[in-house]
C-alpha positions in Angstrom: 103.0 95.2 105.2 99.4 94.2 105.6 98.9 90.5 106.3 98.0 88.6 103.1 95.9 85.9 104.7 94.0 88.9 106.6 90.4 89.9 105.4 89.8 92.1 107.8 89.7 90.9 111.5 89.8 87.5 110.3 91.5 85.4 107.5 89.7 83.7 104.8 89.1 79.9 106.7 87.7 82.4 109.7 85.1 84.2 107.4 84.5 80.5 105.5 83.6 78.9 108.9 81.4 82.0 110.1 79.4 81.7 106.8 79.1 78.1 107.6 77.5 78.4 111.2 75.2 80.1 108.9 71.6 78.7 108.3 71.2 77.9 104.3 71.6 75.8 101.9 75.0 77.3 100.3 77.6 74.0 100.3 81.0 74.8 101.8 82.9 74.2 98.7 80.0 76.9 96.9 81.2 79.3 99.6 84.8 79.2 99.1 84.5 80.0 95.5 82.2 83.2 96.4 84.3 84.1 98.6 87.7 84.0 96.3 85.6 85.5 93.2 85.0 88.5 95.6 88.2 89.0 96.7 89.0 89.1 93.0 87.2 91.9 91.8 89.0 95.6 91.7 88.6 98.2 94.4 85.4 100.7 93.9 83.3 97.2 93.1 79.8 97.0 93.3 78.6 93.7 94.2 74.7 92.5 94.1 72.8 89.7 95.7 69.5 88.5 94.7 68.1 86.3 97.1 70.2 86.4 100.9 68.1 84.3 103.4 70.1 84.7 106.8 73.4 85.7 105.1 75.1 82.6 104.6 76.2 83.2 101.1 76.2 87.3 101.7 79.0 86.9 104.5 81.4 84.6 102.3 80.6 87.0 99.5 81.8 90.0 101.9 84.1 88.3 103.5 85.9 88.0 100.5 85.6 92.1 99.6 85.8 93.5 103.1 89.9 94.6 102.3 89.2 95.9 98.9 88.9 99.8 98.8 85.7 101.6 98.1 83.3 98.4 97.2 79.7 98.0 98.5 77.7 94.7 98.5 73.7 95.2 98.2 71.9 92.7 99.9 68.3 92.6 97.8 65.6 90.2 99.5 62.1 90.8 100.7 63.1 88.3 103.6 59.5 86.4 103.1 61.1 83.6 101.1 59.8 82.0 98.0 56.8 80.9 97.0 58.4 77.2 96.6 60.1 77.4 99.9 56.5 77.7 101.9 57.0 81.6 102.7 60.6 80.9 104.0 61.0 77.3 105.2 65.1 77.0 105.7 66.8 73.6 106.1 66.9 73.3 110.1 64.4 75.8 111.1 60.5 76.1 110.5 58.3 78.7 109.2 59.2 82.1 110.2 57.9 85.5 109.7 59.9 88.1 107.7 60.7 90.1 110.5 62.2 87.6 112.3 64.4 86.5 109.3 65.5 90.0 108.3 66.8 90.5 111.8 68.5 87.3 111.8 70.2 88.3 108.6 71.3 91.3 110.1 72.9 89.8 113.0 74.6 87.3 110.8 76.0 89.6 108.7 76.9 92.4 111.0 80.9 92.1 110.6 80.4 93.3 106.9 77.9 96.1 107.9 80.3 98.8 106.3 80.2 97.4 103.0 77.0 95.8 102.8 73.8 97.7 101.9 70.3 96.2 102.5 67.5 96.9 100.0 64.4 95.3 101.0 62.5 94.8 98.5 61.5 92.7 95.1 64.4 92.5 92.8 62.3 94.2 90.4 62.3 97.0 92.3 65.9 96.9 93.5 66.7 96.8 89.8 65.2 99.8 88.9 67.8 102.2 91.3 70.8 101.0 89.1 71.5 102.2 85.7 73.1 100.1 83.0 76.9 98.9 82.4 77.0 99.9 86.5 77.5 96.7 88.3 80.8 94.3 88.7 79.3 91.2 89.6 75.4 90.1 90.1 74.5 86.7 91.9 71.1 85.4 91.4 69.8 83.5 94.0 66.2 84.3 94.6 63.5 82.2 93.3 64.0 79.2 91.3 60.8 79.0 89.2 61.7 79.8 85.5 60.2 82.9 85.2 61.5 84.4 88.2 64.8 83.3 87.4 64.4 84.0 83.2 63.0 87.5 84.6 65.8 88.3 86.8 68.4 87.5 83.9 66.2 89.9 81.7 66.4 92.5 84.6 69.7 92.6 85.5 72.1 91.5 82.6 72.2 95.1 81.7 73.0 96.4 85.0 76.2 94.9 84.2 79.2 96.6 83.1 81.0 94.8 80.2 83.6 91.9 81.5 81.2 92.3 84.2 80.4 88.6 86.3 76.7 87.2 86.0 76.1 84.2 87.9 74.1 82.1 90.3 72.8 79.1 92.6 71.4 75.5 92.0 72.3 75.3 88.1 71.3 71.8 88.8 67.4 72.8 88.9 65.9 72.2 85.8 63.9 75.1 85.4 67.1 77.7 86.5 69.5 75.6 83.7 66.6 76.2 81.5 66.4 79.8 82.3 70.1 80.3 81.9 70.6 78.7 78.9 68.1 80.9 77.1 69.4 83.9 78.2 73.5 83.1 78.3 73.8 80.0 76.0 76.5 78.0 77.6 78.0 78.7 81.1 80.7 77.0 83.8 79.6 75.4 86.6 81.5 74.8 89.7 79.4 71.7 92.0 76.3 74.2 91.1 77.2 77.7 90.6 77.1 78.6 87.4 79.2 82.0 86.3 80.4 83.7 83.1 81.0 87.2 81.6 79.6 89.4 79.6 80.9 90.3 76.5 81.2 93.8 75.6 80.7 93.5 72.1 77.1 92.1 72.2 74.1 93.3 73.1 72.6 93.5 76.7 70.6 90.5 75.9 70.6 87.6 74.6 74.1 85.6 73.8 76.1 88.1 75.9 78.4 85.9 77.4 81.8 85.0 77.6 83.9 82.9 80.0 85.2 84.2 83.1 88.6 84.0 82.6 88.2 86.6 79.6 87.9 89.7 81.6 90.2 89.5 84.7 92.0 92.9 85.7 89.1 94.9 84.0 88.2 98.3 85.3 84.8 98.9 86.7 83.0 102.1 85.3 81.4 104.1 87.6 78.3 103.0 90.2 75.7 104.3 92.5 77.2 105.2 95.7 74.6 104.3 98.8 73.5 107.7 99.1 71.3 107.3 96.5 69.6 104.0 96.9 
């Protein structure tokens, strides 16, 4: 009988504490929950990431699918940081090129290379290799100006599959809470991830959104595989 504390090669406190050697601004307790949403979802899940820095948040978020059958985790970041964040300032480090952070990130987030596929790119490009109703769950991290964020919602929302988890970072910025609430009304927030479902019976946009606990042990329908992104 497999260990139920094992995720992989390491148990969840393990993968918790690699994320947190981790440059970023994710808090610990924000990791933990990422980690145990992901080790929620069902097996075949596809999981994306908007915004991944040097993997601190994309290895809690693996960390938490790695034993889960058949699920991918795509990694979308152009890895030159935001416009607000001085081309991809980081808490403890200066100003580095884009090279030298995508590398990082790979490094950092080696131990979920199986599962994790990088796209490169602007998440308006990223967006356009997934069809609708075809993702599980979509963090949005990325930039924090309102139209970025208000844009990304737009994007993405119906990429999801219905039950399907929307969330995000720093709900605590005014302009992402004011970006959210337009596009999901009311949310929960846990210290300042904000998450909730959306509701099959609505449409892609707009007030789409239920709360999380409303769609646990749904089915996912069927995704891209990485062969074609």
């Amino acid at each position: 009988m497999a260990d139920r504390d094992s995720y992989g090669f390491w148990t969840k406190d393990q993968w918790l504490q690699k994320a947190e050697s981790i440059d970023g601004w994710m808090r610990p307790v924000e990791l933990k929950l990422l980690f145990e949403a992901a080790a929620e979802l069902p097996e075949g899940a596809r999981v994306v990431e908007l915004g991944c820095w040097k993997g601190r948040s994309t290895l809690a978020i693996g960390g938490g699918l790695i034993r889960t059958p058949g699920v991918q985790l795509f990694c979308v970041d152009h890895f030159t940081g935001a416009p607000n964040q001085q081309a991809g300032a980081s808490p403890t480090t200066p100003i580095e090129n884009g090279e030298a952070i995508y590398q990082e990130f790979l490094r950092n987030t080696e131990p979920i290379e199986l599962i994790r596929v990088v796209l490169r790119m602007s998440s308006q490009n990223a967006a356009a290799k997934f069809e609708n109703e075809s993702l599980d769950w979509v963090f949005i991290d990325a930039s924090h100006d309102y139209h970025s964020v208000l844009t990304d919602l737009q994007t993405w929302l119906p990429r999801l599959r219905p039950g399907g988890l929307i969330s995000g970072h720093d709900y605590h910025d005014s302009s992402v809470k004011r970006a959210v609430r337009k596009m999901c009304g009311q949310v929960e927030v846990w210290d300042s991830i904000w998450y909730a479902r959306r509701n099959s019976n609505r449409s892609p946009i707009g007030k789409l959104i239920q709360w999380i606990a409303g769609a646990k042990g749904k089915q996912p329908v069927d995704t891209i595989g990485s062969e074609e992104v």
